[in-house]
N, C-alpha and C positions, 0 to 999 in steps of 0.2 A: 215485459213487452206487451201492448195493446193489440187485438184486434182489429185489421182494417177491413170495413168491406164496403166496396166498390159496387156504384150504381150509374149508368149512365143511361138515359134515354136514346135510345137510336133506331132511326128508321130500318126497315129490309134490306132499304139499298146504300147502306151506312150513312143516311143524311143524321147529323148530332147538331146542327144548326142551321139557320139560314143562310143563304149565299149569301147575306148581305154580313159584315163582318160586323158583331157584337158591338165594335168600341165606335161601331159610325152613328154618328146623333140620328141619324136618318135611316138607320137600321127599324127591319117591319119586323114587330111580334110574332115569334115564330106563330107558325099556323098548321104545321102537320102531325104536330101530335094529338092536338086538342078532340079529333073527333076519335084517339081509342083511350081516352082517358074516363074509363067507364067506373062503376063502382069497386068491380075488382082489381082495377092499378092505384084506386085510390089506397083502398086497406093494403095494398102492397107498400104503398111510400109511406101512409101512416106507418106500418108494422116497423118498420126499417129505420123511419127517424124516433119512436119512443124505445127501438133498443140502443141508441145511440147518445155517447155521454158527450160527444162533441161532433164539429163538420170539417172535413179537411178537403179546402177546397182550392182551385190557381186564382189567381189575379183577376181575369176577367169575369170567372163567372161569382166570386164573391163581389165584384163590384156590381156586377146585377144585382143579386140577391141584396146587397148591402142598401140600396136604393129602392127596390119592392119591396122587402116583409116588413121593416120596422114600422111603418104606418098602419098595416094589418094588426088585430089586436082583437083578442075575444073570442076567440074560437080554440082550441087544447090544438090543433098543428100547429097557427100560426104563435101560438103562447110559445108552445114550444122550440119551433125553431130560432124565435128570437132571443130565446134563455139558453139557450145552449153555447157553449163556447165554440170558439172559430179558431181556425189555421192556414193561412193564408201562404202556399207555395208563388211566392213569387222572386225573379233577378231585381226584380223595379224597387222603388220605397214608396207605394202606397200610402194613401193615408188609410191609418188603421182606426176603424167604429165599431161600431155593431159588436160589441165582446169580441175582439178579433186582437189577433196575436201573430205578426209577422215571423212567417219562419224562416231563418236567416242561414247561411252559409247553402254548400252546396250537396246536400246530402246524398249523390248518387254517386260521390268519389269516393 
């Protein structure tokens, strides 16, 4: 058995996203985390994604990421997380990119 550990960004007042729902074309770039994203939470997600052999992520937020890093290139994060394998918890059938690998059945039964 592997290792998981769980990272999520969240506000004080548990905001984890915009009110505007991810999957809306018309959805605005989050904006409240960007001003404590200082040197020290940089080396903290560096630290976190080079001990990491894979990302285990749901549906929507791999379709973010699936759409933002792979054009990134050149720099050892985004090197990184676009060589890493993916896992994609999702009910849906995505289309699967980015080294990503649907994981299928319902594993919380």
């Amino acid at each position: 058995m592997r290792k998981l550990i769980e990272s999520t960004f969240v506000s004080l007042d548990g905001v984890i996203s915009d009110t505007t729902p991810s999957t809306n074309p018309q959805a605005q770039p989050q904006k409240w985390g960007s001003p404590y994203w200082d040197d020290q939470h940089s080396g903290y997600a560096r630290d976190l994604l080079f001990a990491s052999d894979a990302l285990l992520l749901g549906r929507v937020t791999y379709e973010g990421f699936a759409q933002a890093w792979p054009p990134r290139k050149g720099d050892e994060y985004s090197d990184r997380i676009n060589s890493l394998p993916k896992f994609v918890a999702s009910r849906t059938q995505p289309e699967m990119t980015w080294n990503a690998t649907l994981l299928k059945g319902d594993d919380a039964e």
